[in-house]
N, C-alpha and C positions, 0 to 999 in steps of 0.2 A: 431595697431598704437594708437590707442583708449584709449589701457588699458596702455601701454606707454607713454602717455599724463596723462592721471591720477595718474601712481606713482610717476611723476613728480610733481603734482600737489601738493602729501600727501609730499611727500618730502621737499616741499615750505614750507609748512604750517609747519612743524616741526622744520625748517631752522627760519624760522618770531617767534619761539617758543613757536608755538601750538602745536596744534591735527587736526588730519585725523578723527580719531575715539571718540566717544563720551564715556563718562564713562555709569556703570553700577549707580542704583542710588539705592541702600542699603544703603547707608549712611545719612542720611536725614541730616545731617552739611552739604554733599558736597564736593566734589574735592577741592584740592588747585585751585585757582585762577590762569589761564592763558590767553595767550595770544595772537590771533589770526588775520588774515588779509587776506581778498579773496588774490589770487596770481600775484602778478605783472606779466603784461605780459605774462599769461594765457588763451586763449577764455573764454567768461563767460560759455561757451555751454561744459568745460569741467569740469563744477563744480556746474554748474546751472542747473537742470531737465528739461527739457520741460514740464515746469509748466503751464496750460492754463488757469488757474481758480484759485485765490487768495480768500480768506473769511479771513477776519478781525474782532474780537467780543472784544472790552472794555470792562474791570468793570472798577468799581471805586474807587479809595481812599482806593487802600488795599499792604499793602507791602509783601515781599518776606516770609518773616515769618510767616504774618496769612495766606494767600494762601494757601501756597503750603509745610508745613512741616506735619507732621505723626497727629500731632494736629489739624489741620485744621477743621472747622466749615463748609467746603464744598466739601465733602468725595468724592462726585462724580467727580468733577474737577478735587482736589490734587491726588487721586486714581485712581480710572477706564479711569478716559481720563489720566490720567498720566504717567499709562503705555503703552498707545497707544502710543506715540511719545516723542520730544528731550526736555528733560525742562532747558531755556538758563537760568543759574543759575544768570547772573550775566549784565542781561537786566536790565535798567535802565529810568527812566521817563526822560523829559526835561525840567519840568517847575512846578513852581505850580501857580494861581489854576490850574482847570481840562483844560480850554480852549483852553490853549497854546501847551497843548502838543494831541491832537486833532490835532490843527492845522499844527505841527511839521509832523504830521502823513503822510499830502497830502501836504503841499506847501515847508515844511522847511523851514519856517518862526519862526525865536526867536519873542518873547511874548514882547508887552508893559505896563506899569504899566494897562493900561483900560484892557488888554486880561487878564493881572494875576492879575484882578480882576471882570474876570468874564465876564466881560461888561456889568454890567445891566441895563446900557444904550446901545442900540443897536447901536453904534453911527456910520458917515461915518468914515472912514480914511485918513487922509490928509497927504498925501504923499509929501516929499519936497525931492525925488531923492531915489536911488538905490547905498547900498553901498555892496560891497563882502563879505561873497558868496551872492549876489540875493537878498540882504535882504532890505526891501521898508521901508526907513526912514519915521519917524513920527510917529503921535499919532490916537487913534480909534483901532475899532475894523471888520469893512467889508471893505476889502482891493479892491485896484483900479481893473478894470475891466481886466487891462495887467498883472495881477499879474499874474504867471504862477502857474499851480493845475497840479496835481497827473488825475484829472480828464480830463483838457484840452488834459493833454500829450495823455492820453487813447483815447481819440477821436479822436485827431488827426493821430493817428498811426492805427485807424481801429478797436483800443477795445471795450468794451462795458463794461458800470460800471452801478452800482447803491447804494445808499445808504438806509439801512432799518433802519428806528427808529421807534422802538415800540411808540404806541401810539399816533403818530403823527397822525393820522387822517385821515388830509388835506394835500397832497401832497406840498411839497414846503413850509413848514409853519414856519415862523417867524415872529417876530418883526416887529413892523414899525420903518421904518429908522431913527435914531435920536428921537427915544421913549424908555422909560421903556421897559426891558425884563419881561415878565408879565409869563416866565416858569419857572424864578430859583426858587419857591416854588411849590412842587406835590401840587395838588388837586385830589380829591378822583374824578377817571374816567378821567382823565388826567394827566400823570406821565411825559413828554415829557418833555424835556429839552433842548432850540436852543443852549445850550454850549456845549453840547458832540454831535451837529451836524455841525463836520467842514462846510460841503457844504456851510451854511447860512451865511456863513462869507465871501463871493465872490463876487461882482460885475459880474461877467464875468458868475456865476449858477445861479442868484437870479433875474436878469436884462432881463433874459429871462422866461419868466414864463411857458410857455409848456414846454420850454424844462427841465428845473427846475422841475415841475413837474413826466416829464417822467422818471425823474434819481433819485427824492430824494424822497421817498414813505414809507406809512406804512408797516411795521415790516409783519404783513399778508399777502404783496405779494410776500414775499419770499417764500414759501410753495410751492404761484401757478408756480414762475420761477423756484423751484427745478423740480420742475417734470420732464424735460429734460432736456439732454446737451445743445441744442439749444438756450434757454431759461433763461439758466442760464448766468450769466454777468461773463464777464473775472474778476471783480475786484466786489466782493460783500463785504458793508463795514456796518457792524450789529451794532447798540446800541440797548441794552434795556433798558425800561425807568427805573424810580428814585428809584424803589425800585428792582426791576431784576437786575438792573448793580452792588447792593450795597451800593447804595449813600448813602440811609433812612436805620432809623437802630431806632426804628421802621417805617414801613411805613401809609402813611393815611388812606391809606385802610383795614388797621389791618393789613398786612400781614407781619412776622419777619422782614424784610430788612437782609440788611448783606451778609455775605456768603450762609445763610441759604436760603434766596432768590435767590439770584446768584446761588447755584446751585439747586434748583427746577426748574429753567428756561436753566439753561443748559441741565438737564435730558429729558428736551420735545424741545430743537432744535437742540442739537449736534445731536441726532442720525439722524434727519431728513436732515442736511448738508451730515453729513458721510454715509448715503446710499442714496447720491442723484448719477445721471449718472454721471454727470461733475468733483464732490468730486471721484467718484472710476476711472475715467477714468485718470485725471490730475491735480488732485487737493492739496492745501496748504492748513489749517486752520491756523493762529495764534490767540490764545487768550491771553492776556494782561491785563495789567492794566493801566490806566491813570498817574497816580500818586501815591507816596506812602499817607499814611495818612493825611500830610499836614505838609508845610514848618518848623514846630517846632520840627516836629517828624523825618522827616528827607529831605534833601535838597542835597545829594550829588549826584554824576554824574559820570561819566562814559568818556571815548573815546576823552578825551580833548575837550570835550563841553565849545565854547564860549561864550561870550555873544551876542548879537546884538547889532544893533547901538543905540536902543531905550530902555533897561533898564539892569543897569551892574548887575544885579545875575538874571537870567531865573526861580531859584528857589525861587525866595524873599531874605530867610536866604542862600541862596547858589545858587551854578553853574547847579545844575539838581533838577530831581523831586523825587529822589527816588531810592531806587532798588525796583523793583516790581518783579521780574521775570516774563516770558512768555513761554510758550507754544506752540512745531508747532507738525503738524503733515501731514501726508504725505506717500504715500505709497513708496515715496522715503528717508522715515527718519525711521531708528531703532527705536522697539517701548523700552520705558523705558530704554531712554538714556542722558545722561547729556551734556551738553554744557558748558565751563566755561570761554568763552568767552565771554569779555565785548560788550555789544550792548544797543542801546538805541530806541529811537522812528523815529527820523534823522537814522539812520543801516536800521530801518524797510522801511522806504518810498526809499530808496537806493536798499536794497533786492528786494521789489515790482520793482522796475525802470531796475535792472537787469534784472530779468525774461520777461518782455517785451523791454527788448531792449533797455531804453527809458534814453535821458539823465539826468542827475542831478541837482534837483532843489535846492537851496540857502543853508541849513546843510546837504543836504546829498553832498556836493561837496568835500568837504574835501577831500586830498588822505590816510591822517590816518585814517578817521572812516572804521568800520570794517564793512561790507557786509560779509550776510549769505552763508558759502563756506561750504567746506565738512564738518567741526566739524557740522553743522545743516541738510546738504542732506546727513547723515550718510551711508544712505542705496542707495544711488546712485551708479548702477553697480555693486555692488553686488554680 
C-alpha cells in the first residue's frame, strides 16, 4: 500500500510540473529550472522521512555562483560535501541585510527597515497588531514575548533545540535592550555576531535567562551533545563566527575569511555532525547561505515572496535576498543529486515544521510556498 502511496505521490509531483527524481549534477550550469510543490492531500509521513534530528549551518553573504560552481574558492563544501547529497539549485534568501532572513529561518517573520539594517541599535519592538500570515506590525528589532518561534513550537511539542554560535562565550549573550550592538565589528578573540543569532531577537528566549542560557550556547558544546543520540537536540541550529561563516574577507585575526574560511571550518565539523549517532541514525543537515552578496548585487526571490506589513521590498532593491543555493543531506537523499526547485528560507522553516508535525508560522503559511517533498528525500524508499 505504501509503495502505492508513493507512486502517487511521484505522479503529483510530475502532474504540479516537477520531479520525483533529482538530476545528475555534471553539469555545473544546471537543469532547466522547474517546478515543484509537496502533494496536496498527501500525508506528510508519505514524502517526509522520519527525520528525528535537524542541523542547520549558515554562511554568509555568498551567492549561487561563488559557492557552489567547479570554481569555487571552497573545494571542500562545493565538492566532497557536494556529492554527498541534493544541491537545491534554485533556493533563495528572503531579505537583505543578514538579520532578516535568520529571522525568516525560525519565526517567518518579513524584516523592517531596523532588521534590514541590522539593528545596531538592539531596540524593543513596538508592536500595534498582527496582520496575515502572522506577521507583528511595527517597528524594532526584539519582537513581543507572544510572537510565535520555530523554538516555542519545539518545546511545546516535546522537542528539544539548541542554538550553537561559535564564540559566543557566554551563553545567552546580547545586547542591552535599547543599546548599541557592540558585535557587528569582529575583534580579534571575539568574532560573535548577535545578528546571525535569531534566538536574541525574542522576548519569549531572552526574558528568561536559564532557560535562555540552556538553549543558546557556545559553538563547543556541540562536540559534547554529539557524542550521543540522547544528547543530541532534535533541532541543532550552528553559526560560526565572522570569519568561519565568510562574512570578513580578510578576517582580524589574520585568518583569509571568505570561502577559504568557511571551508576550513567545515572540514573540522561536518565530519563530526556526519558521524555523530543521531546524524547516521535520522538525521538532516542543510547548509545555506543567508543572503546573497548584498542588495545591489542581487535582490531577487523566489516562491512568490511578499512583502510584510512593515517594509515593501524584504530585499531593499527587491522582493528577496538572493539565490544562494543550499545543500541537504541525509541518508534519505541521493548523494550528488540536483533539485531545481524553487525554495527559499520561509520553504526551509515550513520543511523543519513538516518533519515535526508542527503548524506554520507567518511565511511559511502560504499554500503556494514549496515544502521539501521527494525532488529533496530523493532516496526515500528506495
Amino acid at each position: 500500500m505504501r509503495f502505492i502511496v508513493r507512486l502517487v505521490v511521484a505522479v503529483t509531483l510530475l502532474v504540479l510540473g516537477g520531479s520525483a527524481v533529482a538530476f545528475s549534477s555534471a553539469d555545473t550550469t544546471g537543469p532547466q529550472p522547474l517546478s515543484q510543490a509537496a502533494p496536496p492531500g498527501v500525508p506528510i509521513s508519505d514524502y517526509v522521512p522520519p527525520i528525528g534530528h535537524v542541523f542547520v549551518i549558515n554562511i554568509e553573504n555568498k551567492d549561487y555562483e561563488k559557492t557552489w560552481e567547479n570554481d569555487s574558492a571552497a573545494p571542500y563544501l562545493s565538492g566532497t560535501l557536494r556529492k554527498k547529497g541534493v544541491l537545491l539549485y534554485n533556493y533563495f534568501g528572503t531579505a537583505h541585510e543578514s538579520l532578516g532572513n535568520y529571522l525568516a529561518q525560525i519565526s517567518g517573520q518579513a524584516p523592517d527597515p531596523e532588521i534590514q539594517g541590522d539593528c545596531q541599535v538592539y531596540r524593543d519592538f513596538t508592536s500595534t497588531g498582527v496582520q496575515d500570515p502572522g506577521q507583528y506590525v511595527g517597528q524594532g528589532c526584539v519582537f513581543p514575548a507572544e510572537t510565535p518561534t520555530l523554538a516555542g513550537q519545539l518545546d511545546n511539542a516535546g522537542f528539544t533545540w539548541r542554538g550553537y554560535m561559535q564564540d559566543m562565550k557566554q551563553p545567552c549573550r546580547h545586547p542591552v535592550l535599547n543599546g548599541p550592538d557592540d558585535t557587528q565589528q569582529a575583534k580579534v578573540g571575539d568574532e560573535y555576531a548577535t545578528r546571525h543569532d535569531p534566538f536574541m531577537y525574542f522576548h519569549s528566549i531572552i526574558d528568561r535567562p536559564q532557560y535562555c542560557a540552556d538553549h543558546v550556547v557556545d559553538l563547543t558544546q556541540l562536540q559534547t551533545d554529539l557524542k550521543s543520540e540522547t544528547t543530541t537536540r532534535n533541532l541543532s541550529f550552528i553559526t560560526p563566527d565572522l570569519c568561519s561563516d565568510g562574512h570578513d574577507s580578510p578576517c582580524v585575526d589574520g585568518r583569509p575569511g571568505g570561502l577559504a574560511s568557511i571551508d576550513a571550518w567545515m572540514k573540522v565539523w561536518i565530519p563530526r555532525i556526519l558521524g555523530s549517532a543521531a546524524y547516521k541514525d535520522n538525521g538532516l543537515l542543510v547548509i545555506t547561505a543567508d543572503e546573497s552578496d548584498g542588495p545591489q548585487s542581487d535582490s531577487s526571490a523566489c516562491c512568490n515572496e511578499k512583502a510584510g506589513p512593515n517594509s515593501p521590498q524584504p530585499g531593499i532593491n527587491g522582493m528577496g535576498g538572493g539565490r544562494v543555493g543550499a545543500l541537504v543531506l541525509s541518508r534519505w537523499v541521493q548523494p550528488n543529486t540536483w533539485s531545481t526547485t524553487p525554495y527559499n528560507h520561509y520553504s526551509l522553516l515550513a520543511s523543519i515544521e513538516d518533519i515535526f508535525r508542527l503548524p506554520y508560522l507567518g511565511f511559511a503559511q502560504p499554500a503556494d510556498l514549496n515544502h521539501f517533498a521527494l525532488d529533496v528525500y530523493n532516496g526515500y524508499n528506495n
